[in-house]
N, C-alpha and C positions, 0 to 999 in steps of 0.2 A: 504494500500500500504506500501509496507518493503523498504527502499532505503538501499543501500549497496554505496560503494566507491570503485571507479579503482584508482590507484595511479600509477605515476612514479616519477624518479628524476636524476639529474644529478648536478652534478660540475664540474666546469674545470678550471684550474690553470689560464689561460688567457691570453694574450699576451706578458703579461710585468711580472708579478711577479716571481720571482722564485719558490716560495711555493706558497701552496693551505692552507688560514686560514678560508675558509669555512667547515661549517659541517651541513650534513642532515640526519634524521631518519624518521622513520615512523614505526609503530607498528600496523597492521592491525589488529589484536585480540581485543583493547583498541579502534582504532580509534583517534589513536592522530602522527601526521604529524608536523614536525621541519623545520626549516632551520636558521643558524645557521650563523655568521659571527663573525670572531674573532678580535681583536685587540690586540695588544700589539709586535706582530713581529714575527720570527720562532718561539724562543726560549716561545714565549706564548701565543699568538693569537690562534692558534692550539689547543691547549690545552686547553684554554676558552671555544671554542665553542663545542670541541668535549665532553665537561664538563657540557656545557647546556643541548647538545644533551640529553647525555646519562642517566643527573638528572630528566628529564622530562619523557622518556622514562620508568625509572626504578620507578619513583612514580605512574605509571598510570599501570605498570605492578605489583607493592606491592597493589596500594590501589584502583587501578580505578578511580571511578566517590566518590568516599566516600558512607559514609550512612547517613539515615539521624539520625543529632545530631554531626554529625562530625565537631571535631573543626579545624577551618580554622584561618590564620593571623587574626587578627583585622583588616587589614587597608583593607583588600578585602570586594568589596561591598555586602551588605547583599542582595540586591534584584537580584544579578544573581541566574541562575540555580542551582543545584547541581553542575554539569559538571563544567560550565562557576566557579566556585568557586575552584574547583579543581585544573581546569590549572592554577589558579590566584596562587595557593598551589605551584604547581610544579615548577613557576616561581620563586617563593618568596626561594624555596628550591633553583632553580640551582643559582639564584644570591648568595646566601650565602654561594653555596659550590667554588664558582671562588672567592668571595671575599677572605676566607678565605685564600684557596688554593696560591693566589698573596699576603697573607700579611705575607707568609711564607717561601717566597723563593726571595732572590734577582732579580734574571734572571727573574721571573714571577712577580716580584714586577707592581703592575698597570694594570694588562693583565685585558682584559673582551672582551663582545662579546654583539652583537644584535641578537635580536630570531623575529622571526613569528612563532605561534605554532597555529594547529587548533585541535580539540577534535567532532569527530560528534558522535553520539547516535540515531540513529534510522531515526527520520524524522529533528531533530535537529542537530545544531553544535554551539559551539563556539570558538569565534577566539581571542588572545593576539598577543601584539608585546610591543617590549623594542627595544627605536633605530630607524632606516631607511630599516630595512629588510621591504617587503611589501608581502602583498596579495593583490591581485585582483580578482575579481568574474564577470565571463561571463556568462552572463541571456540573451534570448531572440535578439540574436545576439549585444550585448550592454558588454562595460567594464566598469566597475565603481571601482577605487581605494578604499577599505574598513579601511585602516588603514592611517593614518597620520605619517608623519616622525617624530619622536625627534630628530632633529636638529637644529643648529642656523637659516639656512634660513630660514625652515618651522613655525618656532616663529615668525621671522621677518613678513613673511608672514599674518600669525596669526590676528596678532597687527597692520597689512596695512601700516605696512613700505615700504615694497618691493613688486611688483608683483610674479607671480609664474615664469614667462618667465624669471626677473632677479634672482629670485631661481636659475633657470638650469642652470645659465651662472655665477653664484657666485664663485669666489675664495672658499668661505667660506663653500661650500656646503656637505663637509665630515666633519665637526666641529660636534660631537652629543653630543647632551644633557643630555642625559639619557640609559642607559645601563648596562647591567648584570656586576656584582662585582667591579664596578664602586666605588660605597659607601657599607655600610653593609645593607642599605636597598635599593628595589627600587617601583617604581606604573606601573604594568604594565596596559598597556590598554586593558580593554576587554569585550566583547559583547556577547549575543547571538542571535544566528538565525535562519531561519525556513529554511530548505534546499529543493529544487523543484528540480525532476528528468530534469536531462540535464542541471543542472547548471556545471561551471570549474568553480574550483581556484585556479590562479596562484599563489604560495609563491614564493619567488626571493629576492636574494642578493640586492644591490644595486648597487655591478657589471652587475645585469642586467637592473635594471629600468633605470638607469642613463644613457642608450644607445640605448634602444630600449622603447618609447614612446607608450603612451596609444592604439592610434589608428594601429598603426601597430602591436602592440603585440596581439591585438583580428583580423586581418588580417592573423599574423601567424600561431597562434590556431586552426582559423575556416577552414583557410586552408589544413592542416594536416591531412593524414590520421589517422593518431592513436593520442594519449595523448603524448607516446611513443617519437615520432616520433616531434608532434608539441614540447617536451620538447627539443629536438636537435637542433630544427631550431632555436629558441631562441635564445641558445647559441652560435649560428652558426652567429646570427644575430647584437649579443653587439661582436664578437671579429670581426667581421667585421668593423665595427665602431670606432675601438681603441683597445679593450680588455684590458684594463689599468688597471683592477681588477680582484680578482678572480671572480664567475661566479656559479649560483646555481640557481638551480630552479626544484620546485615539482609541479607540476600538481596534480588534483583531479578529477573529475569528477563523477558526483553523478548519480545514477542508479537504476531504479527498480528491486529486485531481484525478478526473477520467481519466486512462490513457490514450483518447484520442487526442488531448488536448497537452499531453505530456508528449505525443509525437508531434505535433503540428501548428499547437499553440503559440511556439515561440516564444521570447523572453519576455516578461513582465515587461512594462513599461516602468522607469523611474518617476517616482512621485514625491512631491515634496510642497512643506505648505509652511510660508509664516504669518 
């Protein structure tokens, strides 16, 4: 069995901000999906993430999945994949090009940004995050959150200071810990996985998890007629709620290719969206 990927995505400025300092890509030739949240303000938030985006994108369009022998950071772990070591690459790359980039401009002085990035390959995928951006993955009518926040609550949390219920209601709950060009290094977190035809997963800002909740969000999904479509509602659903942030979310959904279309189909088209 061949599994292929339907994507979509969207962002949207949101009820309150002026600007939009999220950014998403996706490259369907590579199989590697972004999303992207900026910090530091117009003048660099924007520009963080659209810096993630495009360093990830553009390492996986030079070098793919690596070969083997390929040298990787040290501090990425030796028992991931090929792939799962690669994204670890791309990350470790786009931290260092926003760190940089903010140590050389006033106006961008400090900027950085949070990523969710997924990478699949055949019947496999692996998944990173730096930050509070999230994935979630929909199996068997069931949502399970795949990544943890780096932030102060979810530490809090962690260590059994705080429940998760006083997480959502924390002052403190946009404070993060960890994130791209932050410092000159960072650890992203990263996994891989076996992927089953008819699985989603949702990537998303924190403008969207912070307002539309676990069980409603596999409500909206399972709802929807398309990917498309349940990617709208979504957003349709945190600016309902407040919209207090910008607003970002990629859908996936994993699928068995025909093999008429695995002979004949041809290569994906590249896509990509800010």
């Amino acid at each position: 069995m061949a599994l292929t990927v339907e994507v979509t995505g969207k962002t949207d400025v949101g009820c309150v901000r002026k600007n939009n300092e999220d950014n998403f890509g996706y490259d369907a030739r590579t199989g590697v999906f972004i999303v992207c949240d900026g910090m530091g303000g117009a003048a660099a938030g924007e520009v963080a993430s659209q810096l993630g985006v495009e360093t990830v994108l553009n390492y996986f369009k030079d070098f793919g999945y690596g070969r083997p022998g390929s040298v990787f950071n040290d501090a990425i772990d030796g028992n991931l994949s090929q792939r799962g070591k690669a994204l670890a690459q791309s990350i470790h790359m786009a931290n260092a090009a926003i760190y940089d980039k903010g140590s050389k401009s006033m106006t961008q002085r400090g900027m950085g940004s949070t990523i969710v990035a997924v990478a699949a390959e055949g019947n496999f995928l692996s998944i990173a995050h730096v930050g509070d951006n999230r994935i979630y993955l929909i199996r068997g009518g069931e949502i399970q959150q795949l990544t943890e926040d780096h932030s102060l609550v979810m530490e809090q949390v962690r260590r059994g200071l705080i429940t998760r219920e006083q997480a959502e209601k924390s002052e403190m709950q946009n404070i993060i810990i960890r994130a791209l060009g932050s410092e000159d290094t960072v650890e992203p977190d990263v996994e891989d996985m076996v992927a089953l035809p008819g699985d989603m997963y949702v990537l998303c800002s924190d403008g969207l998890s912070k307002h539309v909740k676990d069980d409603w969000m596999l409500g909206i999904v399972m709802e929807a007629s398309t990917i498309d479509q349940a990617c709208q509602d979504l957003i349709d659903a945190a600016k309902a709620h407040g919209g207090d942030d910008n607003i970002t979310c990629v859908i996936l959904r994993v699928v068995d290719r025909p093999w008429y279309k695995r002979l004949f189909g041809g290569r994906p088209k590249w896509q990509r969206s800010f």
